[in-house]
N, C-alpha and C positions, 0 to 999 in steps of 0.2 A: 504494500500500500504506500501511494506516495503521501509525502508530509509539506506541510508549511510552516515556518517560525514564525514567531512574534517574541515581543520585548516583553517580557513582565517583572517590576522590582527589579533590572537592572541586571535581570536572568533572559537569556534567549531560551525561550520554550518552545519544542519541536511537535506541533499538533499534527495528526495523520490525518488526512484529505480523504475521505469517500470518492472513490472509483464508480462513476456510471456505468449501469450496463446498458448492453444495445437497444433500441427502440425496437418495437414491433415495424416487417417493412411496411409503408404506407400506402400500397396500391394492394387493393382485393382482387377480386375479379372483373375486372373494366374492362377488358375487351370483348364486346359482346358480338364480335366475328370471329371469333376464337374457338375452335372446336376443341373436344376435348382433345388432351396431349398422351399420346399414344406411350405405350410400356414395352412394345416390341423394339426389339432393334433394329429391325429393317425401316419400320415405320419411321424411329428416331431418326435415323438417316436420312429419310427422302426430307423431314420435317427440317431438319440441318440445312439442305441442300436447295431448299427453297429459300430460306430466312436468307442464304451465302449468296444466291443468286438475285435476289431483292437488293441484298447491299451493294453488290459490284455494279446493279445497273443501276442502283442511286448516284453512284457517283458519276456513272459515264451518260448518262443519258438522260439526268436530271429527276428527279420524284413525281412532277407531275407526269410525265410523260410515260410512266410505264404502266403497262398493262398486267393483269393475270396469265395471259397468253404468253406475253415477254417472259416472263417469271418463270412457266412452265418449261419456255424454248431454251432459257439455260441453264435450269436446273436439269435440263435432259431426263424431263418425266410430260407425262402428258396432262391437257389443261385441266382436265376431268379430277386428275391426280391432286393437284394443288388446291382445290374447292374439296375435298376430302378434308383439306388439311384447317382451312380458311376459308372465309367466307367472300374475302374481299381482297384487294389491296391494302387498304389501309387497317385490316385487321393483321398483315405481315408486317406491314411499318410500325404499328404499336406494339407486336411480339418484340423488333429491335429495341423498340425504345424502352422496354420495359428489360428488355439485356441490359441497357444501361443504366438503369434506376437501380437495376442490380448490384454494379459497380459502384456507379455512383455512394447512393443509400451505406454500406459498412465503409467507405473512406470516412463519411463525415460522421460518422458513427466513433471511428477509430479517434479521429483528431477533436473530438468533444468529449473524451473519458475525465477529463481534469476540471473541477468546477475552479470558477473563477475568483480567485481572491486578487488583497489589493496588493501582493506579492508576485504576480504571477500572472496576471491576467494581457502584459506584452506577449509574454513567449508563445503563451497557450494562442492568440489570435494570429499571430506569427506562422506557428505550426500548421493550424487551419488552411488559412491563404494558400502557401507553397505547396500543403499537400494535395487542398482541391484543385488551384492550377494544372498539376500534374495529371490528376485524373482529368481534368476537362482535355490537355494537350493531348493523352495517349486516347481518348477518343472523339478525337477531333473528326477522322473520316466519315461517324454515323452524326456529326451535327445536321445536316441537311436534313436527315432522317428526323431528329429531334425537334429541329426550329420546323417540320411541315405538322408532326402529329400536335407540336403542342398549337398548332393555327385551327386544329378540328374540334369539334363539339366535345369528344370525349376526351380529346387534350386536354383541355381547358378545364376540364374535373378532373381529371389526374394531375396536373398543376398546381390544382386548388388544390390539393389533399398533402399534394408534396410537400407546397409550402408550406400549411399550416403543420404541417408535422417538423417541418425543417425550424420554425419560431417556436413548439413547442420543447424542441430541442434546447436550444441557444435559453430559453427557462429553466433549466435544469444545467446546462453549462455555463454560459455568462451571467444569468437572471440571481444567484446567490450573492454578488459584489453590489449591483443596485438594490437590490430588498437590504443588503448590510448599509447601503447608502442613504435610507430612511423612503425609496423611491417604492409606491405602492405596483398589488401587484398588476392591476391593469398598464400602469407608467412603463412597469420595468418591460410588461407585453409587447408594450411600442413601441422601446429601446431596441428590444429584439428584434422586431419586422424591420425595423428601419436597418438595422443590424445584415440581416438576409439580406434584403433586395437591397442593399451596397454591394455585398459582395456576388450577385447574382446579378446585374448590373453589368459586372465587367465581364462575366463567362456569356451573355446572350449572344454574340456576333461567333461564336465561336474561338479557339486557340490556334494557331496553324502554326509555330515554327516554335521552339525551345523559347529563343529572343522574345516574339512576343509574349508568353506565356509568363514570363521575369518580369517583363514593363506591366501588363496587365495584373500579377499578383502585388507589385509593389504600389501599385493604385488604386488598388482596392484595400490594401492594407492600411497605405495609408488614409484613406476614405475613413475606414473602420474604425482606425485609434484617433483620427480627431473627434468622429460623435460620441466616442468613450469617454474621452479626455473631457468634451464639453459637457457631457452630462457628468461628470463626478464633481466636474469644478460648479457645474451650476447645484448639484448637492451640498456643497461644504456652506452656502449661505444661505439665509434665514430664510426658511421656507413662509409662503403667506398662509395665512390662518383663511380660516372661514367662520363664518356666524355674527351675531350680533356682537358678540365681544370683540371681534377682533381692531 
């Protein structure tokens, strides 16, 4: 278990830090093109072989443009075969995208196990940043796939779900330094969203080269420790009262 110090009587006292566990993932059953997901091996194959051939001709030939037929003709099975599998096109675009909610989802899982104190809370946002960069660069080729599903109806609720699960996060990671900060817990709520969509913000356009990947974590970084910084500083003075008395 890691620890924190603090000063007490002129004694540094070494307090142990509770370790988060992982969030439940945040997407159910959303894709309602999605047939069920086969147990056979052969089956798993062809199922592979489809999703492999969806992404190579995402990239070459653009996402609107491809067909179930295309899909079929390079997965080297026939059309018939892939409607087995799928309902639609975009029920295989949302199978990718939900490969990477996969990844995605345990990175920031992993770089949110340290709740946030007033010792600690650079590094821990620090570590965040670079490691989600990372995961946004190494799958930078299914963004196209990502920025088309999240433009669709069912994007757009699996987006909502992500993020509120992503802010409900950052409550349980950063949210323990503001609630220590006298910041109630709706306040510290906000701190958090506004918290996310900084740093979610700089990943929409996608990551395409190591370079940008460095410029854009270091921009969002710093994005992130200035609204930290201005809400602790605007903590440390006298909060306004409410009521007749005040």
């Amino acid at each position: 278990m890691k620890s924190s110090t603090r000063v007490a009587k002129g004694k540094i006292v070494v307090e142990p830090v509770a370790q988060l566990a992982p969030d439940d993932f945040p997407l159910g059953d959303w894709i309602p093109g999605r047939r069920r997901i086969p147990s056979q091996e052969r089956s798993l194959r062809t199922r592979k072989q489809i999703l492999a051939a969806a992404e190579t001709l995402a990239k070459s030939e653009g996402v609107g443009n491809i067909t179930m037929q295309m899909i079929a003709s390079k997965a080297k099975i026939a059309a018939g075969t892939a409607y087995q599998f799928f309902d639609d096109r975009d029920a295989i675009f949302a199978e990718i995208y939900e490969e990477w909610v996969k990844v995605w989802w345990p990175a920031l899982m992993k770089h949110t196990t340290t709740p946030w104190t007033e010792a600690n809370w650079r590094d821990q946002l620090h570590s965040l940043v670079v490691g989600m960069g990372k995961v946004h660069y190494e799958t930078s080729l299914r963004w196209d796939i990502i920025t088309y599903i999240n433009s669709t109806k069912q994007g757009r609720a699996a987006i909502r779900a992500i993020l509120e699960a992503n802010i409900d996060r950052y409550m349980d990671w950063a949210g323990p330094l503001f609630r220590a900060r006298g910041y109630s817990a709706a306040e510290t709520r906000a701190i958090c969203g506004l918290l996310v969509r900084t740093i979610r913000g700089h990943w929409v356009y996608g990551v395409n080269t190591p370079a940008e990947m460095r410029e854009l974590a270091r921009a969002a970084e710093d994005g992130m420790r200035a609204i930290v910084e201005v809400k602790l500083t605007r903590a440390s003075r006298p909060r306004p009262v409410s009521g007749k008395n005040a």
